[in-house]
PAKE-943755 format. One record per atom (N, C-alpha, C, O): atom name; residue number from 0; residue in three letters; x, y, z. Coordinates in Angstrom, 2 decimals, padded with zeros to 5 digits, always signed. Each point is the difference from the previous one (the first is absolute). Layout:
N
CA, NUM, ALA, X, Y, Z
...
***
This chain:
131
N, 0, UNK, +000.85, -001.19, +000.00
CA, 0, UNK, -000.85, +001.19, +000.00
C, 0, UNK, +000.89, +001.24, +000.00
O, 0, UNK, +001.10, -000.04, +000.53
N, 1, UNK, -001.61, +001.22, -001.17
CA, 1, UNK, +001.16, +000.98, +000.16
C, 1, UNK, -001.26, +000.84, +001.27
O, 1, UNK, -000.99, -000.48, +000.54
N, 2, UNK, +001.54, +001.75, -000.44
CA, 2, UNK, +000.08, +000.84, +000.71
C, 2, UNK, -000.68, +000.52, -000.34
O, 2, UNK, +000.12, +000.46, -001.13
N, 3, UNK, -001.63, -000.14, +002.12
CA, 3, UNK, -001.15, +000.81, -000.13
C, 3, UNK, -000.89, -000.67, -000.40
O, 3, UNK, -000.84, +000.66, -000.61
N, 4, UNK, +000.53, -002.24, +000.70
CA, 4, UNK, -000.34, -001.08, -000.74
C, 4, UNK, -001.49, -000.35, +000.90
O, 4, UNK, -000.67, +000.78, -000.68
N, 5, UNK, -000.05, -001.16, +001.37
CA, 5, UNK, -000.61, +000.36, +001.50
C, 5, UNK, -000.29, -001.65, -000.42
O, 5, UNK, -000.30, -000.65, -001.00
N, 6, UNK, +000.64, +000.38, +002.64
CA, 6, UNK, -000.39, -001.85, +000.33
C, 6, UNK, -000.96, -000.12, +000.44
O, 6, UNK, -000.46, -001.14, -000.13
N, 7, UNK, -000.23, +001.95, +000.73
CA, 7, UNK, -000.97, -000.78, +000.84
C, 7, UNK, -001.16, -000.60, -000.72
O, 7, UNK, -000.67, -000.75, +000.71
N, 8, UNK, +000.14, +000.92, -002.28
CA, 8, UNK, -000.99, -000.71, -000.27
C, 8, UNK, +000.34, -001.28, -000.61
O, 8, UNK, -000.82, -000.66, -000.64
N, 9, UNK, +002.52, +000.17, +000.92
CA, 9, UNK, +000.26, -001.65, -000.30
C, 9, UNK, -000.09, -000.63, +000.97
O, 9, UNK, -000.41, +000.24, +001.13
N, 10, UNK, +000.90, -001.30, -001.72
CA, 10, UNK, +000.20, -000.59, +001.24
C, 10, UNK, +000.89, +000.16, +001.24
O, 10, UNK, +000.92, +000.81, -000.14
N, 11, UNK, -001.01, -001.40, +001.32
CA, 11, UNK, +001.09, +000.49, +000.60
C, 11, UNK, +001.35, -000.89, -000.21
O, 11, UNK, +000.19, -001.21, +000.15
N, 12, UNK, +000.99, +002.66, -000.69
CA, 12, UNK, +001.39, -000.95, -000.29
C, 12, UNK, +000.70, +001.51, +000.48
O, 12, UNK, -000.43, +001.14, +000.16
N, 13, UNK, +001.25, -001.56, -000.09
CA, 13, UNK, +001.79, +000.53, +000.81
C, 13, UNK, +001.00, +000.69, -001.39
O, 13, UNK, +000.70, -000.62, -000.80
N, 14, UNK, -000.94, +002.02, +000.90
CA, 14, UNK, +001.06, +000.44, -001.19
C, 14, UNK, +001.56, -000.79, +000.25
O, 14, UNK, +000.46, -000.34, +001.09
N, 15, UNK, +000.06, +000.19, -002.21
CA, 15, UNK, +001.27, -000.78, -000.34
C, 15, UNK, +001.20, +001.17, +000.22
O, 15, UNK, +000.76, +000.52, -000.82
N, 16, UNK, -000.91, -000.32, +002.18
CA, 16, UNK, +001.13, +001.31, -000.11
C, 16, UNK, +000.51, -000.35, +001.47
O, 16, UNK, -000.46, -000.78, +000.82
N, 17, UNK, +001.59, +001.63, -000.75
CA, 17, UNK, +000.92, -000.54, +001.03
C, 17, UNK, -000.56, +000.68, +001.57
O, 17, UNK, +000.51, -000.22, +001.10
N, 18, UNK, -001.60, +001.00, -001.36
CA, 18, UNK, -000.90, +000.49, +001.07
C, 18, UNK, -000.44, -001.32, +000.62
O, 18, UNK, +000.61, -000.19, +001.06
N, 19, UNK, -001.37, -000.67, -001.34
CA, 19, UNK, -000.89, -000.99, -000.19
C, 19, UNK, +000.27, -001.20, +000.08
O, 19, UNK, -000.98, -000.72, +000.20
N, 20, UNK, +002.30, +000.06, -000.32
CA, 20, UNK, +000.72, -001.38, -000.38
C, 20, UNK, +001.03, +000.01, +001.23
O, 20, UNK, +000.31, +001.02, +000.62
N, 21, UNK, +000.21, -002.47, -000.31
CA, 21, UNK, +000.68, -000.08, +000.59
C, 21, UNK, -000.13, +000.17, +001.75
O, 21, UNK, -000.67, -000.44, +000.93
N, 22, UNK, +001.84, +001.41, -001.19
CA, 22, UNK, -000.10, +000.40, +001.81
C, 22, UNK, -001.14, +000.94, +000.32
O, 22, UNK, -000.56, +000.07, +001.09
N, 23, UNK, +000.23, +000.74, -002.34
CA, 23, UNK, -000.90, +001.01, +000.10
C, 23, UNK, -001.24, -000.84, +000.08
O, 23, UNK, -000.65, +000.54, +000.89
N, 24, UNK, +000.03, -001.50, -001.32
CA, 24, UNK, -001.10, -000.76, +000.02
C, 24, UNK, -000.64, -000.01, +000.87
O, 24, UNK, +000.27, -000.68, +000.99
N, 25, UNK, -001.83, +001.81, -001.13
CA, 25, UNK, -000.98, -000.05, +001.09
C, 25, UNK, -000.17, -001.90, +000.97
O, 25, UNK, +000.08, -001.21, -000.21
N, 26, UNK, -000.33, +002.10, +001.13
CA, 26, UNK, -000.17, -001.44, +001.18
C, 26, UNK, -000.80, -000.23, -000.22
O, 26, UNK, -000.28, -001.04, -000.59
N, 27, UNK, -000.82, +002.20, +001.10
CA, 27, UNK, -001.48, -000.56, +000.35
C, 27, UNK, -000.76, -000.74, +000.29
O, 27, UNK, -001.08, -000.36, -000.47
N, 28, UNK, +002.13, -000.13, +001.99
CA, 28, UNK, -000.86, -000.89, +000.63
C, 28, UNK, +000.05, +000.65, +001.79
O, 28, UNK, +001.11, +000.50, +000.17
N, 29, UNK, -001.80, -000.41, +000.87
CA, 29, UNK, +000.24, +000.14, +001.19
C, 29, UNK, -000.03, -001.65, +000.62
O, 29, UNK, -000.68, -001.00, -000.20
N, 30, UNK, +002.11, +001.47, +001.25
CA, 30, UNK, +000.33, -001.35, +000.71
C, 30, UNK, +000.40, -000.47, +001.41
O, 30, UNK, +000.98, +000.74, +000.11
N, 31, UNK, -001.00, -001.11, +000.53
CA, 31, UNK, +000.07, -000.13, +000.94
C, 31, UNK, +001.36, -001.12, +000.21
O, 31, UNK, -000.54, -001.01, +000.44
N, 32, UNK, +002.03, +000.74, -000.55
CA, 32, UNK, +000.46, -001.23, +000.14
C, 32, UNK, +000.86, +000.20, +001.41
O, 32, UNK, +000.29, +001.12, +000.43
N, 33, UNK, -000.04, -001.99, +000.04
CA, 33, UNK, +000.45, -000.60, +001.67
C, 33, UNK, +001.46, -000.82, -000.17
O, 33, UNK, -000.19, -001.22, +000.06
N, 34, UNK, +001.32, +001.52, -000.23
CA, 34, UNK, +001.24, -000.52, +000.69
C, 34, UNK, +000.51, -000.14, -001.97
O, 34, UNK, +000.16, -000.95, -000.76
N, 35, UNK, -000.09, +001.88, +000.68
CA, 35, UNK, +000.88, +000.01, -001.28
C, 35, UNK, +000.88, -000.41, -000.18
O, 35, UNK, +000.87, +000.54, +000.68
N, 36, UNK, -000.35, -001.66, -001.57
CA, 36, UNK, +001.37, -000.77, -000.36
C, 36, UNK, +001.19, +001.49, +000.16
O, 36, UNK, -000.19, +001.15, -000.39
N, 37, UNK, +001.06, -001.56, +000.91
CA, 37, UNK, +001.56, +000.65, +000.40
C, 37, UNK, +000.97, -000.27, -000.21
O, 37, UNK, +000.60, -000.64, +000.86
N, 38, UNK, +000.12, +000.99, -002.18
CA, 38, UNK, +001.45, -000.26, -000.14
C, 38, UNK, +001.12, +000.49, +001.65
O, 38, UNK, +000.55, +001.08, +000.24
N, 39, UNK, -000.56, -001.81, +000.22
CA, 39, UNK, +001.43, +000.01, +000.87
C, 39, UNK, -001.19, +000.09, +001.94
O, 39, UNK, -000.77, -000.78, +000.55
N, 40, UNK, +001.23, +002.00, -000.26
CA, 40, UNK, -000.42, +000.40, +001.52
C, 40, UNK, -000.26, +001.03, +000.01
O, 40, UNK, +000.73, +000.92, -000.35
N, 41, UNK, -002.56, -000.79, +001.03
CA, 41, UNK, +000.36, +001.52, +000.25
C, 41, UNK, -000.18, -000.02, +001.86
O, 41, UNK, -000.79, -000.63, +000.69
N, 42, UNK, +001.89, +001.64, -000.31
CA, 42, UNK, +000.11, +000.09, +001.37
C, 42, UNK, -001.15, +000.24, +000.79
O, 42, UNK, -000.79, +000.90, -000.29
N, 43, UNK, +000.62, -001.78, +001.42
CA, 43, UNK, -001.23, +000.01, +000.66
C, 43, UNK, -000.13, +001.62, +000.65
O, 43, UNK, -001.15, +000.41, +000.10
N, 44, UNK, +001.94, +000.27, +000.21
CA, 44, UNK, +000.21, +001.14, +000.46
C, 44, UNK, -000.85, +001.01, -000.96
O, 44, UNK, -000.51, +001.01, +000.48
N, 45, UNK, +000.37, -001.34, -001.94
CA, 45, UNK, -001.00, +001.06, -000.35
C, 45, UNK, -001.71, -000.38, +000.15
O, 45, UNK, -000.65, -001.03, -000.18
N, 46, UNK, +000.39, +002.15, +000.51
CA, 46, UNK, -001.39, +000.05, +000.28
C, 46, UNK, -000.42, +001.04, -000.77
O, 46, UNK, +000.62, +001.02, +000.32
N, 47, UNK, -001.52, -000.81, -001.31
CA, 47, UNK, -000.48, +001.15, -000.51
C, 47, UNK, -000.86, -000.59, -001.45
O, 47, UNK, -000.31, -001.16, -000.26
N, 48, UNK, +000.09, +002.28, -000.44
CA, 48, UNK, -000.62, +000.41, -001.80
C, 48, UNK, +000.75, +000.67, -000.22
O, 48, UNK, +000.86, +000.71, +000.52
N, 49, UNK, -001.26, -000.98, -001.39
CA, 49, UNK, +000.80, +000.55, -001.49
C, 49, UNK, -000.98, -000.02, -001.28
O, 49, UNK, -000.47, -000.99, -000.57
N, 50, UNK, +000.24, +002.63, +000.25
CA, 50, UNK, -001.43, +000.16, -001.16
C, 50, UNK, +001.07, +000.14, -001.15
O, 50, UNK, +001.18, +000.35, -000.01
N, 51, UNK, -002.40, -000.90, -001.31
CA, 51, UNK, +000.48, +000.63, -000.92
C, 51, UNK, -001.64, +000.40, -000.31
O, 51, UNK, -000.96, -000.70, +000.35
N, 52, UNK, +000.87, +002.35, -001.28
CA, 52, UNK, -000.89, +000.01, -000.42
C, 52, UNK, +000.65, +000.18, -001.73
O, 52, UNK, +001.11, +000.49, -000.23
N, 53, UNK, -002.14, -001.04, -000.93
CA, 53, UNK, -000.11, -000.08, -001.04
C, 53, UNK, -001.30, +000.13, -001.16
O, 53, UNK, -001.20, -000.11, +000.23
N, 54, UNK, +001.78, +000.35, -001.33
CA, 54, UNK, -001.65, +000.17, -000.73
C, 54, UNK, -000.16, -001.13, -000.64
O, 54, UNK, +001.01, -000.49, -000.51
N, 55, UNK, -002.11, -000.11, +000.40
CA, 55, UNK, -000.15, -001.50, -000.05
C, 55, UNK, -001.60, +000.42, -001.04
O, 55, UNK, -000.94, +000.61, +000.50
N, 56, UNK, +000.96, -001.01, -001.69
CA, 56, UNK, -001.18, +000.02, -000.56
C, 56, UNK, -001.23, -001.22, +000.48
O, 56, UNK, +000.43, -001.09, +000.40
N, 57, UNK, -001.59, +001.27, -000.45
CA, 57, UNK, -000.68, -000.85, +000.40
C, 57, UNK, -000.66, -000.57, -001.53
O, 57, UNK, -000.39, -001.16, -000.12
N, 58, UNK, +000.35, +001.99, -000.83
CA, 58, UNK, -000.55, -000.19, -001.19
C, 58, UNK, +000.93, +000.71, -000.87
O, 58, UNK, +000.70, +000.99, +000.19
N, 59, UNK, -000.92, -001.91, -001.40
CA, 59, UNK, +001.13, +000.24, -001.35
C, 59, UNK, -000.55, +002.30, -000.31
O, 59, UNK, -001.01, +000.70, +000.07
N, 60, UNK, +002.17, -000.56, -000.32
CA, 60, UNK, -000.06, +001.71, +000.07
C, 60, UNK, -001.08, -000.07, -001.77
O, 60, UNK, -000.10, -000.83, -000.91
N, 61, UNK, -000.47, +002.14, +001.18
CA, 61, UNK, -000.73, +000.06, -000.97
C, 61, UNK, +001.15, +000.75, -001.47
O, 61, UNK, -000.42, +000.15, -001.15
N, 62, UNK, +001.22, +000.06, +001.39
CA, 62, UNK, +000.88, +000.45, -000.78
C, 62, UNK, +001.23, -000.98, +000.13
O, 62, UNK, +000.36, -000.33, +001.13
N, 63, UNK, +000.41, -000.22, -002.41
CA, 63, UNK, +001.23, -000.74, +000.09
C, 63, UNK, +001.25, +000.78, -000.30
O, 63, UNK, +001.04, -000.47, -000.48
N, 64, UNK, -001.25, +001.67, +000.81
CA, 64, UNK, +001.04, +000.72, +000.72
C, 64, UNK, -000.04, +000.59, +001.22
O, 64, UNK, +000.80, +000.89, +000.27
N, 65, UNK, -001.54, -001.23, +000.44
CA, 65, UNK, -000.20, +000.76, +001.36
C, 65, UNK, +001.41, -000.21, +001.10
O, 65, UNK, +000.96, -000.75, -000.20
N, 66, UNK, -001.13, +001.45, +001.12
CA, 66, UNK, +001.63, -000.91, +000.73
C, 66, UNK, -000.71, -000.12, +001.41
O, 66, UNK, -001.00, +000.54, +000.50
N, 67, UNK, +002.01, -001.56, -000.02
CA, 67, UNK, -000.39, -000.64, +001.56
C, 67, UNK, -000.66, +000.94, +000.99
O, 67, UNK, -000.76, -000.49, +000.83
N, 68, UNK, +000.97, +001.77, -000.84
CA, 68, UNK, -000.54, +001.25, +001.49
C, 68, UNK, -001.49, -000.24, -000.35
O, 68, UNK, -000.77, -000.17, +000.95
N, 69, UNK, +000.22, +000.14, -002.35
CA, 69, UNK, -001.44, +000.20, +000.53
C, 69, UNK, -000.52, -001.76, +000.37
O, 69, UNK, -001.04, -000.65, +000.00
N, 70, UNK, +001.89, +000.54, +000.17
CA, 70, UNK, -000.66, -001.91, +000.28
C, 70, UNK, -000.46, +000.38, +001.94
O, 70, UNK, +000.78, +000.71, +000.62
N, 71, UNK, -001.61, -001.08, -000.15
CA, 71, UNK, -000.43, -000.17, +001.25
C, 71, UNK, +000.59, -000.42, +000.93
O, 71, UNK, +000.86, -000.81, -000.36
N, 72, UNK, -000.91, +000.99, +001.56
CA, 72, UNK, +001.20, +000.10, +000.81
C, 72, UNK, -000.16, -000.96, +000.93
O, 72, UNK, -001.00, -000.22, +000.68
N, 73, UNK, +002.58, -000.64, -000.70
CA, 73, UNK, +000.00, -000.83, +001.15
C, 73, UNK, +001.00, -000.11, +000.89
O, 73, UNK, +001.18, +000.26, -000.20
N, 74, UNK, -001.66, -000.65, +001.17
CA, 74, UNK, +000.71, +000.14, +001.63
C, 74, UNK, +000.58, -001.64, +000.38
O, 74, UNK, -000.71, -000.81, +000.59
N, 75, UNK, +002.04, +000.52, -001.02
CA, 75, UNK, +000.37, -001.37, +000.40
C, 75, UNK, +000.32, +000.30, +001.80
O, 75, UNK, -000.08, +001.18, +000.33
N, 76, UNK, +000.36, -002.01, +000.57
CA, 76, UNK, +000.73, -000.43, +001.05
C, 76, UNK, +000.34, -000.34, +000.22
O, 76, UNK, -000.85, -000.77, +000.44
N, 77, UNK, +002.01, +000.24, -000.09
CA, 77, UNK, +001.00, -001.22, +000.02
C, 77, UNK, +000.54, +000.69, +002.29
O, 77, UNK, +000.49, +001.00, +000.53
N, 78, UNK, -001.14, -002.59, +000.00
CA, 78, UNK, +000.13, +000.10, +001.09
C, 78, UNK, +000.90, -001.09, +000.59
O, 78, UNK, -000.10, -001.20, -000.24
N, 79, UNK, +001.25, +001.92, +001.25
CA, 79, UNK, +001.05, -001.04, +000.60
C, 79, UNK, +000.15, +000.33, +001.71
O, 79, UNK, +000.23, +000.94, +000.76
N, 80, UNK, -000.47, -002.19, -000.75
CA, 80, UNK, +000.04, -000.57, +001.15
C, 80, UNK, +000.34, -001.56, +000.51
O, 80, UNK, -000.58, -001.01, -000.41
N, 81, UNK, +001.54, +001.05, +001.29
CA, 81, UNK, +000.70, -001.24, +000.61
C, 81, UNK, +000.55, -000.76, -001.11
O, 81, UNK, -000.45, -001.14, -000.16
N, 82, UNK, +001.35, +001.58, -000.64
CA, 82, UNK, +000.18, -000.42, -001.36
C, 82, UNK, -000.97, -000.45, -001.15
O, 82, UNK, +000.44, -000.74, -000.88
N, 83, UNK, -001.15, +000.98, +000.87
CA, 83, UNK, -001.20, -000.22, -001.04
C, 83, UNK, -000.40, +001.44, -000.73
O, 83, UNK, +000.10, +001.16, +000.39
N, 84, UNK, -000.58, -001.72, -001.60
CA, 84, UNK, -000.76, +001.20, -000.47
C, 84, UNK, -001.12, +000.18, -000.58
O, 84, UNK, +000.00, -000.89, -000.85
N, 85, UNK, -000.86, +001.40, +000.76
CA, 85, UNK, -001.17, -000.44, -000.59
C, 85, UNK, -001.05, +001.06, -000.91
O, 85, UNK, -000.36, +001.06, +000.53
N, 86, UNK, -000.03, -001.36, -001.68
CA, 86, UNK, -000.88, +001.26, -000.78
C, 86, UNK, -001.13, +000.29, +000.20
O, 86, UNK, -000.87, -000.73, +000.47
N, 87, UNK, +000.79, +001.94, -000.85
CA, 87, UNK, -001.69, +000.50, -000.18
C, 87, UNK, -000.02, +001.07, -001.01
O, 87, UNK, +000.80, +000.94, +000.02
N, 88, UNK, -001.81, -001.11, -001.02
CA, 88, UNK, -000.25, +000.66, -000.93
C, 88, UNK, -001.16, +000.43, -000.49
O, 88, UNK, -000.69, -000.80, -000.63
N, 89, UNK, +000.16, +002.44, +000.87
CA, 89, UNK, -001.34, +000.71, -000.46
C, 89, UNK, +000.21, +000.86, -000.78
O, 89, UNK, +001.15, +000.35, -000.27
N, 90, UNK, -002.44, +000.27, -000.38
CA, 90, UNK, -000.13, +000.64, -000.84
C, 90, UNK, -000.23, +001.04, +000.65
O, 90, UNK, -000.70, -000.11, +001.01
N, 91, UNK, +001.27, +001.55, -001.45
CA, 91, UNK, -000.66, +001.10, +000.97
C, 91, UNK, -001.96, +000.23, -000.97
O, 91, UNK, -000.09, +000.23, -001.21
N, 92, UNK, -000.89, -000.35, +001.95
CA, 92, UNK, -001.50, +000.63, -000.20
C, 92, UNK, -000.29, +001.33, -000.48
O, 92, UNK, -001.03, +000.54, +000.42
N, 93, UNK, +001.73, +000.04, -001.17
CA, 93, UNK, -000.25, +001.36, -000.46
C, 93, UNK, -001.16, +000.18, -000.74
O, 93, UNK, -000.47, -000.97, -000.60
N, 94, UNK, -000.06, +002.05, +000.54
CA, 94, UNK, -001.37, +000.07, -000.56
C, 94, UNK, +000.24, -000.81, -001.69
O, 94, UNK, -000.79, -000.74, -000.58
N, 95, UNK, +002.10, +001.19, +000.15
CA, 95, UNK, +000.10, -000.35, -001.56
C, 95, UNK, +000.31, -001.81, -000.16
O, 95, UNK, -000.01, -000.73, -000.99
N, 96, UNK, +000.23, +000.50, +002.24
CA, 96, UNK, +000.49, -001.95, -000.16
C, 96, UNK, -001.62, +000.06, -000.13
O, 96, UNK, -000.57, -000.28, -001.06
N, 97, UNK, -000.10, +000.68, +002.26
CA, 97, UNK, -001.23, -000.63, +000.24
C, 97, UNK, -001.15, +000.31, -001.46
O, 97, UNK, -000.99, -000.73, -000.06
N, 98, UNK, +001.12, +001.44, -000.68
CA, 98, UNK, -000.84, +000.31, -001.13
C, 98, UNK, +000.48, -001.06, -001.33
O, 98, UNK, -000.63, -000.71, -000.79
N, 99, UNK, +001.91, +000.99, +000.97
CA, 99, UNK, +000.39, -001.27, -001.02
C, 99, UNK, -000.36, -001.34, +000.11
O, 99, UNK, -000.15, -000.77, -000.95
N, 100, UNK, -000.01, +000.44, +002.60
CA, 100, UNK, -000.10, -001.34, +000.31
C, 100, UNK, -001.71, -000.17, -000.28
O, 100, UNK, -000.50, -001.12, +000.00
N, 101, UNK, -000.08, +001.98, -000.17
CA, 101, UNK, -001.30, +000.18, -000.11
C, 101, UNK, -000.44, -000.63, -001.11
O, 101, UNK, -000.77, -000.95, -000.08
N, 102, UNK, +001.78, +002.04, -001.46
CA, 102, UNK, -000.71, +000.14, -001.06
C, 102, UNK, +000.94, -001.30, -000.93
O, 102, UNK, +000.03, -000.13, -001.22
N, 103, UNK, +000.74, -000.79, +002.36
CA, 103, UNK, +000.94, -000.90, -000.33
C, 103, UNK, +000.83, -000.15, -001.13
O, 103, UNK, +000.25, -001.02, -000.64
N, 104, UNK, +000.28, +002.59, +000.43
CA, 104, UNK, +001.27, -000.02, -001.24
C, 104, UNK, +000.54, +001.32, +000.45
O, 104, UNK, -000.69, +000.59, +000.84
N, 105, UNK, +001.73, -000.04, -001.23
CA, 105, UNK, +000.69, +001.33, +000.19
C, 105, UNK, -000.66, +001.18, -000.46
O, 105, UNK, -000.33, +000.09, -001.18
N, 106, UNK, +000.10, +000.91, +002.11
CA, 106, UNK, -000.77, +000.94, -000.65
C, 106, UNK, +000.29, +001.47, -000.90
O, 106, UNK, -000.54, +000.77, -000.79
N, 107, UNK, +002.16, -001.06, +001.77
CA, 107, UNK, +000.94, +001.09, -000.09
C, 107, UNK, +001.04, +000.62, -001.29
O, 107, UNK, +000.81, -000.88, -000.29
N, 108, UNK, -000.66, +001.87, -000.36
CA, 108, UNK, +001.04, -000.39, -001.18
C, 108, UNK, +001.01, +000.11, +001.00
O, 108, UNK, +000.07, -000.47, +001.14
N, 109, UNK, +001.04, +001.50, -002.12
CA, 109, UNK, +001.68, -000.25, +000.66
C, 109, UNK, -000.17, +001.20, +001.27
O, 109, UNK, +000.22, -000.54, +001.09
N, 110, UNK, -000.47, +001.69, -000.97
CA, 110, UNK, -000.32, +000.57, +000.96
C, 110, UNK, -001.74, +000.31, +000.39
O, 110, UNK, -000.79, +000.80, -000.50
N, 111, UNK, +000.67, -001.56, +001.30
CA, 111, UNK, -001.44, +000.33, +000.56
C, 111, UNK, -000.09, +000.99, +000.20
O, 111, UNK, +000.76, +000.57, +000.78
N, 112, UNK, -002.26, +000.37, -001.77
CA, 112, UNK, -000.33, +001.52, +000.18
C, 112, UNK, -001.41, -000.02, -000.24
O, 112, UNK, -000.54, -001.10, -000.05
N, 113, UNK, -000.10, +002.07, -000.10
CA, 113, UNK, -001.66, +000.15, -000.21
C, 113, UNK, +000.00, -000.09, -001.08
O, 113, UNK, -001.17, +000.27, -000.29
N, 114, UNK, +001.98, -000.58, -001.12
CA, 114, UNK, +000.04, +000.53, -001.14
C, 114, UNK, -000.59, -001.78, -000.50
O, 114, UNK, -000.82, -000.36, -000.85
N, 115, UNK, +001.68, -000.42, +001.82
CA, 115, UNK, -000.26, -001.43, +000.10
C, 115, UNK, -001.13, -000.49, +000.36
O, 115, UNK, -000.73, -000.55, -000.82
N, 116, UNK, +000.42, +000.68, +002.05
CA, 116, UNK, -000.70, -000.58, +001.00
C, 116, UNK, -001.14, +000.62, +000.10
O, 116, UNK, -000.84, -000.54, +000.71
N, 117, UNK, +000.54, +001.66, -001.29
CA, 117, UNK, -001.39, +001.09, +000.51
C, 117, UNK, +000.01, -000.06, +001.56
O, 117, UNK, -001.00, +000.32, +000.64
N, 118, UNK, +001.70, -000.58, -000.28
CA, 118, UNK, +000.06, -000.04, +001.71
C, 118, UNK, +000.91, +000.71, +000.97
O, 118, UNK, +000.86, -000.69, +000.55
N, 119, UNK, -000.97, +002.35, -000.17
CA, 119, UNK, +000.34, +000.67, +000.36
C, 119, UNK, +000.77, -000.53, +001.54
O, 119, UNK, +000.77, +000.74, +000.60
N, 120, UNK, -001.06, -001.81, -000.22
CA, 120, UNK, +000.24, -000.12, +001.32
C, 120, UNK, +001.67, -000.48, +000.00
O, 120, UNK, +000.74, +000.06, +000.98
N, 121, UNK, -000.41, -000.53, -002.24
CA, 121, UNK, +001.19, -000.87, +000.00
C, 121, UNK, +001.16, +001.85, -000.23
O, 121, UNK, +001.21, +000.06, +000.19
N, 122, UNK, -001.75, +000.65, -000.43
CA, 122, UNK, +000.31, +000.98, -000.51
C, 122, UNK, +000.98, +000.56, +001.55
O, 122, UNK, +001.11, +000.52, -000.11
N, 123, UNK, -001.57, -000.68, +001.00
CA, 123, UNK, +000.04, +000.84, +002.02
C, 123, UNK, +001.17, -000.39, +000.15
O, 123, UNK, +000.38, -001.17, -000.04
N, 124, UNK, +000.55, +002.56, +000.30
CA, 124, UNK, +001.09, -000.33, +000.84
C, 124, UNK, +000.16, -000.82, +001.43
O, 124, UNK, +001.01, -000.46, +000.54
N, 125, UNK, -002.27, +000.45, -000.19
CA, 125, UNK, -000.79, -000.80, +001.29
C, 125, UNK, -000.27, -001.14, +000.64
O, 125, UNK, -000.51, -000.23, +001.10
N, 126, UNK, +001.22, -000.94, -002.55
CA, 126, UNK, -000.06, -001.01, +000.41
C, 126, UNK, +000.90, -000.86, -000.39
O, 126, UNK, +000.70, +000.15, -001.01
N, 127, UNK, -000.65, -001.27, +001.93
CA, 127, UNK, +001.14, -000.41, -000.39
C, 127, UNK, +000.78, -000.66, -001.56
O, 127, UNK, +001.15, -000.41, -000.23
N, 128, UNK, -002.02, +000.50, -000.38
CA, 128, UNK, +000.97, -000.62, -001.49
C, 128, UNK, -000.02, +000.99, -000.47
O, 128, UNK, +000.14, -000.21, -001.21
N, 129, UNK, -000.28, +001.64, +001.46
CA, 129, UNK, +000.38, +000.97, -000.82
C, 129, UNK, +001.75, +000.80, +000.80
O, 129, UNK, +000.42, +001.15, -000.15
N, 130, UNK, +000.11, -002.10, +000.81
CA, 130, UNK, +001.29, -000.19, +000.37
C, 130, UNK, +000.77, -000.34, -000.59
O, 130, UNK, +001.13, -000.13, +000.47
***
C-alpha cells in the first residue's frame, strides 16, 4: 500500500513496514504471567517494578503509513521479588482505545484531529492521550 492509502475498510492486515514487523510488532494481548524463565540469577535483595510504557496498536492503523505514537497505550510491569519476576500487561482506557474498541477497527488517521474524527474531544489538551 503506499501512503495515504486508508485501511480500515479491508480487512484487518499489518502494513509491511519496519513500524509494524518484527520487534515493532503490535502485541495486543493483556497478560498476566507468574515466575518468568531467567537466564542466570536475579538477587533476592531486589524488591521492586520496573514500567515500561509503549504504543501498542490494538487494531491495524487505518493508514499504512501511520507510525507507532498514535497506536494506544500500554503499561507493561515487570515485578521482582525474592528472585523471581513476574508480568503484567494493560492497555491504558482512554476515551480513543474505548471508541475504537467499540466501533472494532481504528478510527484514527496519522494524527488524531477533528478534521478526522468529527470529535472535538480528542482535540483537549486535558486529557491524557493528548500528551
Amino acid at each position: 500500500m503506499h501512503a495515504g492509502v486508508s485501511m480500515s475498510d479491508s480487512k484487518p492486515i499489518w502494513p509491511d513496514s519496519p513500524w509494524f514487523t518484527g520487534i515493532n510488532a503490535p502485541c495486543r494481548v493483556e497478560v498476566d504471567v507468574n515466575d518468568l524463565d531467567v537466564v542466570g540469577a536475579i538477587p533476592a535483595q531486589i524488591d521492586g517494578a520496573f514500567y515500561r510504557v509503549a504504543a501498542d496498536h490494538q487494531f491495524p492503523p487505518r493508514f499504512a503509513n501511520d507510525v507507532p505514537f498514535n497506536g494506544d497505550g500500554m503499561v507493561s510491569m515487570f515485578r521482582f521479588s525474592n528472585g523471581r519476576v513476574h508480568l503484567k500487561t494493560r492497555y491504558v482506557l482512554t476515551d480513543r482505545f474505548n471508541a475504537e474498541r467499540t466501533a472494532g477497527k481504528a478510527l484514527f488517521g496519522s494524527c488524531p484531529d477533528q478534521r478526522s474524527t468529527g470529535d472535538r474531544r480528542f482535540l483537549s489538551p486535558h486529557v491524557p492521550e493528548s500528551t
